[in-house]
N, C-alpha and C positions, 0 to 999 in steps of 0.2 A: 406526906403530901403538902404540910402545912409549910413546911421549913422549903421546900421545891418551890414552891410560888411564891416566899417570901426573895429567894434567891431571883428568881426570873423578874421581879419586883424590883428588885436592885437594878438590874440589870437593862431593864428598860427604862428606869430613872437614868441612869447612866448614859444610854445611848440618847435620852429626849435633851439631855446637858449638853452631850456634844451638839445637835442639831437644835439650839435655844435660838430661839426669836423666827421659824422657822415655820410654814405652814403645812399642815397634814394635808399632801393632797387626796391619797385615796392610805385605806386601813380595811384589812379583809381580819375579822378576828373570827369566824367562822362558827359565832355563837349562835345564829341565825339564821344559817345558811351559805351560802356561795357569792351572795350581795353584798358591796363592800359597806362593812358597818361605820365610815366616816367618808363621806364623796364630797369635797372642795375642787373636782373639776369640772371643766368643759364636757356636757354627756355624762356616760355612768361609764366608770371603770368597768372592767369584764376579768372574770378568772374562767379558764381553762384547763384543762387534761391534755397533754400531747403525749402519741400509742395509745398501747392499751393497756392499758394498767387495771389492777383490781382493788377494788374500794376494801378498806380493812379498817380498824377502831384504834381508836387511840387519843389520848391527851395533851395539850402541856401546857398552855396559861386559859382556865376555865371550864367550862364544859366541850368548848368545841375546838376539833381544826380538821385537818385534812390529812388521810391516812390512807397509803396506796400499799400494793405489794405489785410481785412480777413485773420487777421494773427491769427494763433491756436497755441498750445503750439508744439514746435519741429522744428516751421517754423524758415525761420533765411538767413541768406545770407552769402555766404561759399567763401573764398580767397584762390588758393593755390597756391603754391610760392617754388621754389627751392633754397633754402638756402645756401648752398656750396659755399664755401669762402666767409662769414662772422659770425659773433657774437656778439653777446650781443643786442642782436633784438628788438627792439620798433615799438608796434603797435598802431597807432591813428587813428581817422575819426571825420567826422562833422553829429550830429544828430539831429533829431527832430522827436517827436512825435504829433498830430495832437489836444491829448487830453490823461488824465495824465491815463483817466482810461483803457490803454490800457494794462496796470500793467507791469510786468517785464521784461528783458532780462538779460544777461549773455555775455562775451566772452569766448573763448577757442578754445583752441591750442591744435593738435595733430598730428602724423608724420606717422600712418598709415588709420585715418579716423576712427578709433573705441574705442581704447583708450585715451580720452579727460581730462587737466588740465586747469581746470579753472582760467584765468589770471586776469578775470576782473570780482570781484562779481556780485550778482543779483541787481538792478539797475533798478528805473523806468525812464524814459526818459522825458526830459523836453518839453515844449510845445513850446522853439526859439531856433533857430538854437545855437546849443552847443558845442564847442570841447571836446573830452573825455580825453585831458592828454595824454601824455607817459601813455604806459600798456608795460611795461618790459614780454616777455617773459624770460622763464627757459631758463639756458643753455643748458639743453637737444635738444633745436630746432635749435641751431646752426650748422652748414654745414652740413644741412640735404639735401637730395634730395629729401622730400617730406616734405611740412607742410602747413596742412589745421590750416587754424582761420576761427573764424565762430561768428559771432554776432547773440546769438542765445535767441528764446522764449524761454523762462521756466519756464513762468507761464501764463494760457491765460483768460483774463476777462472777455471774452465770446461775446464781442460787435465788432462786423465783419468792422464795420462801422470806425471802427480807421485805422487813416494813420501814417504810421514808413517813414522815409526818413533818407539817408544818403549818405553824401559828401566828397572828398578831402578824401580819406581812403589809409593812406601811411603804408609801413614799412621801415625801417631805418636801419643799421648795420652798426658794425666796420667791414671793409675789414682785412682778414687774412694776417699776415704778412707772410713771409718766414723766419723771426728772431727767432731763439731759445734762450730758458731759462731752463737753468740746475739747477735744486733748491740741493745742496749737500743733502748728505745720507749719514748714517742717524745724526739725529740731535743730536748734543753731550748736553748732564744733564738728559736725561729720564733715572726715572720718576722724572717729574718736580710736585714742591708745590705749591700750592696757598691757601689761605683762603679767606674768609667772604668778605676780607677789602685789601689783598695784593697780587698784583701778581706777576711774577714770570721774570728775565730778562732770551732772551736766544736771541744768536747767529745766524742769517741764513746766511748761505755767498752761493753765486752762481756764475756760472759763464752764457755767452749770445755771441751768435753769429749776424752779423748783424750787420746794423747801424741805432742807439738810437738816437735819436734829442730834444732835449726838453724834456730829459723823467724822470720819477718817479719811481723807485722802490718797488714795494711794498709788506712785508711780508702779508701772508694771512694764518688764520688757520680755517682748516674744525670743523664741530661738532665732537663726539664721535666715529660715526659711518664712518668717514672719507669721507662726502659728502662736495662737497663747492656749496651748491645747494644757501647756505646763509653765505657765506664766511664773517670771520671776521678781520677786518685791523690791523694789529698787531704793524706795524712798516714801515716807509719809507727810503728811499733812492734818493736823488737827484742825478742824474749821468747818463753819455751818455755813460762810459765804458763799456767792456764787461766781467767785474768781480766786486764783492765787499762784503763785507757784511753787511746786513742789522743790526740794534741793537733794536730787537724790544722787545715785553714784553707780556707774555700771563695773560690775563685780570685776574684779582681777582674773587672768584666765579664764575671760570669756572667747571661745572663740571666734576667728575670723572670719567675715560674714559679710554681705552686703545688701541682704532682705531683711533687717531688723526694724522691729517697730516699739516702739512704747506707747501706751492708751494710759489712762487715768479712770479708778475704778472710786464709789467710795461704800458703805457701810451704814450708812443712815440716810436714808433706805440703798439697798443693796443696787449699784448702777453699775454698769459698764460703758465707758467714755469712746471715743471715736480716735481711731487710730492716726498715727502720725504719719508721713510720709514714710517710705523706708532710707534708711542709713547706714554706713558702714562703720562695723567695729575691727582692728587690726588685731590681734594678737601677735603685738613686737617683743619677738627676744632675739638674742644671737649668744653663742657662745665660741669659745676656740679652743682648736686639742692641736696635741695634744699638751695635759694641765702639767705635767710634771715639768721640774724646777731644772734647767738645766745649765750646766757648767761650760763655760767656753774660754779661748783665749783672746786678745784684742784684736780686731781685725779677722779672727774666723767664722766662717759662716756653722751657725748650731740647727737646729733640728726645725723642718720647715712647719709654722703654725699657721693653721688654717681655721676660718669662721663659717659657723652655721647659722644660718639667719631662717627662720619660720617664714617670713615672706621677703619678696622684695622689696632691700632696700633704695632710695632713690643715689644713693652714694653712699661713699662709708672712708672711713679714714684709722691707719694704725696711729698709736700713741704709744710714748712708755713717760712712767714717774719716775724716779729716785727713790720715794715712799709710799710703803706697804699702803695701798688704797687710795691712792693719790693727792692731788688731782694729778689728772694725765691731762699734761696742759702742754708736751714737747712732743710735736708733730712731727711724725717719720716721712721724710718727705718722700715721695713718688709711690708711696706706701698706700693705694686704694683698692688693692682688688680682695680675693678671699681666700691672698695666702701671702705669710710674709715669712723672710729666711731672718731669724737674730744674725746681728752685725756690727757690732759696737767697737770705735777705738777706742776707748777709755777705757781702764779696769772700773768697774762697780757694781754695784746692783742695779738692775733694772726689773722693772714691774709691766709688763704689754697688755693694752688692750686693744680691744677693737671697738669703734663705736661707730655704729650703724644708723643712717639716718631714713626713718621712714617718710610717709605723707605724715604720717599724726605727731613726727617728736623722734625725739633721739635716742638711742639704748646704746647702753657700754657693756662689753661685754664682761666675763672674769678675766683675772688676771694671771699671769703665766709669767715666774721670776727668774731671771735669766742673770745669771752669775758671771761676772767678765772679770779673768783675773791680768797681769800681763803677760806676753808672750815671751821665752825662755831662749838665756842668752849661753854665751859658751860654745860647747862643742855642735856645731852647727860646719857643713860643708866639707865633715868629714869623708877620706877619701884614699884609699890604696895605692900608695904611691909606686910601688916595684915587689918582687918577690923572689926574696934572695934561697937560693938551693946550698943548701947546706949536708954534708955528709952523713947516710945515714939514716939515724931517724932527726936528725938536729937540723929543722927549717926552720925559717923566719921570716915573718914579715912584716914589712915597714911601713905604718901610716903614718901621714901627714893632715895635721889642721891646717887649712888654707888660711884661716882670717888670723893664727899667730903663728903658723910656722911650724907647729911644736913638733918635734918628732916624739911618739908616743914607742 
């Protein structure tokens, strides 16, 4: 027992590191009762029973937790909690199931009781007392006046006779500052370029009210759709001022979009900035097929190459080098659309690209080598001149080269 709670010791040392500089909003350790034994919110936290379930004993950090059996699918134990003035919410507990086949559960979070997102997948429960992690809630349930969690059945194995327990069941948040963050508007170079392999510098400068202490800066840019449900870090700022600009960079292979936003968030103390207008990112590339090397003679047409461009280009122009990677600086004249035939008088090598010009910049495509040797002299024009009947099985016939004459 001793060595048990030194583990679950550890283990909650662990999870309070990950979640460091963070505030206990509610803690149910069940030594006392069903009352949550740390309440830092708005009102008093409430714990619940959902079905019916039957009360059974059991342990795992202490004297007390909560210890059900005859659990069906739907049954589950319900936390709700008023949330106002904080964010960025972590939810954890201590589990144990009695025996593995009592098959699954789930957590999930919701702010009117009917519409439910699931935080923590479907998950069978171990058989020694367990910590579950940090479970990050959405920011949607931040400075809510209502938000049920609920560690819930969702699949039931039919055997009544299994006991679920669980302990030490916290939630955590950053306390709201009263400091703002003004992210500028709107963001100067839309529409911005990026490809495959490179992305794109751009500027955020802001300004913040308030006093900064140790804090961080940080640009963030939403999806497409202009959600930061999954915000990504674009660029930092070290700095306690209450202006600056950030010098960040939007990722390579971002996709193309035209509802993007970037805000400015920072870490001393924990703020989230005001969004920028929205803007568009391209995702430019083109390429041309087919890539293989082909052989031609001068003056014939060789195998026709065609480009693919991810978006529309506003124009585009063929080129070839003489050298492997160019530059491709010998313009194919009347060469614009998304297919060209090789056609060289020269014998040499040549190297094609394509280079497509969008709104944000210009993209070259690969290159495709096309080998031109000269075209072949001699017996050309060859031609049957008559067909002499000879005795027998002894026939013959007589060709003639027009361009010498020769009788063969």
């Amino acid at each position: 027992m001793k060595i048990m709670k030194l583990k679950l010791f550890i283990v909650a040392l662990f999870c309070s590191v990950l979640g460091w500089g963070q505030t206990t909003i509610f803690q149910f350790d069940f030594e006392g009762g069903t009352t949550p034994s740390v309440d830092n919110a708005v009102g008093t936290p409430a714990y619940s029973v959902i079905g019916t379930l039957t009360s059974a004993t059991g342990t795992c950090n202490g004297a007390g937790s909560v210890t059900h059996s005859a659990w069906n699918t739907n049954d589950g134990y319900r936390f709700t909690v008023n949330t106002t003035g904080y964010n960025t919410l972590n939810f954890s507990y201590v589990e144990r199931a009695s025996n593995t086949a009592i098959s699954t559960f789930l957590v999930r979070a919701s702010t009117d009781g009917s519409t439910w997102t699931t935080i923590r997948s479907s998950y069978t429960p171990g058989t020694s007392c367990t910590a579950s992690g940090l479970i990050a809630l959405p920011v949607a349930f931040d400075n809510q006046s209502n938000v049920f969690i609920e560690i819930f059945k969702n699949v039931n194995a039919g055997n009544s006779g299994n006991n679920f327990r669980i302990d030490d069941v916290t939630l955590t948040g950053n306390v709201l500052s009263s400091n703002t963050i003004t992210t500028t508007t709107p963001i100067v170079g839309s529409p911005f370029c990026v490809t495959a392999s490179a992305g794109v510098s751009v500027s955020v400068p802001f300004t913040s009210s308030g006093t900064f202490t140790g804090n961080t800066y940080t640009a963030q840019l939403s999806n497409a759709a202009g959600s930061f449900a999954s915000p990504v870090n674009i660029g930092t700022l070290v700095s306690d001022a209450n202006s600056g600009t950030i010098s960040a960079t939007i990722p390579a292979n971002t996709a193309t979009g035209t509802g993007y936003l970037i805000r400015v968030v920072s870490n001393g103390p924990a703020v989230s900035g005001s969004n920028t207008a929205a803007f568009t990112i391209n995702l430019a590339n083109n390429s041309i097929a087919p890539v293989a090397t082909q052989n031609i003679f001068e003056s014939a047409n060789g195998t026709t190459l065609t480009v693919t461009e991810t978006s529309t280009p506003s124009s585009r122009q063929w080129y070839y080098a003489t050298v492997s990677g160019g530059p491709y600086t010998n313009l194919i004249g009347g060469s614009t659309g998304t297919t060209y035939v090789p056609n060289f008088a020269t014998a040499g090598t040549y190297y094609v690209v394509c280079v497509s010009t969008f709104a944000c910049g210009t993209i070259t495509s690969n290159q495709v080598q096309i080998n031109v040797t000269a075209a072949p002299t001699g017996c050309t024009d060859l031609f049957i001149s008559e067909y002499i009947e000879g005795s027998g099985n002894n026939k013959a016939l007589k060709f003639i080269i027009q361009q010498q004459r020769q009788l063969i």
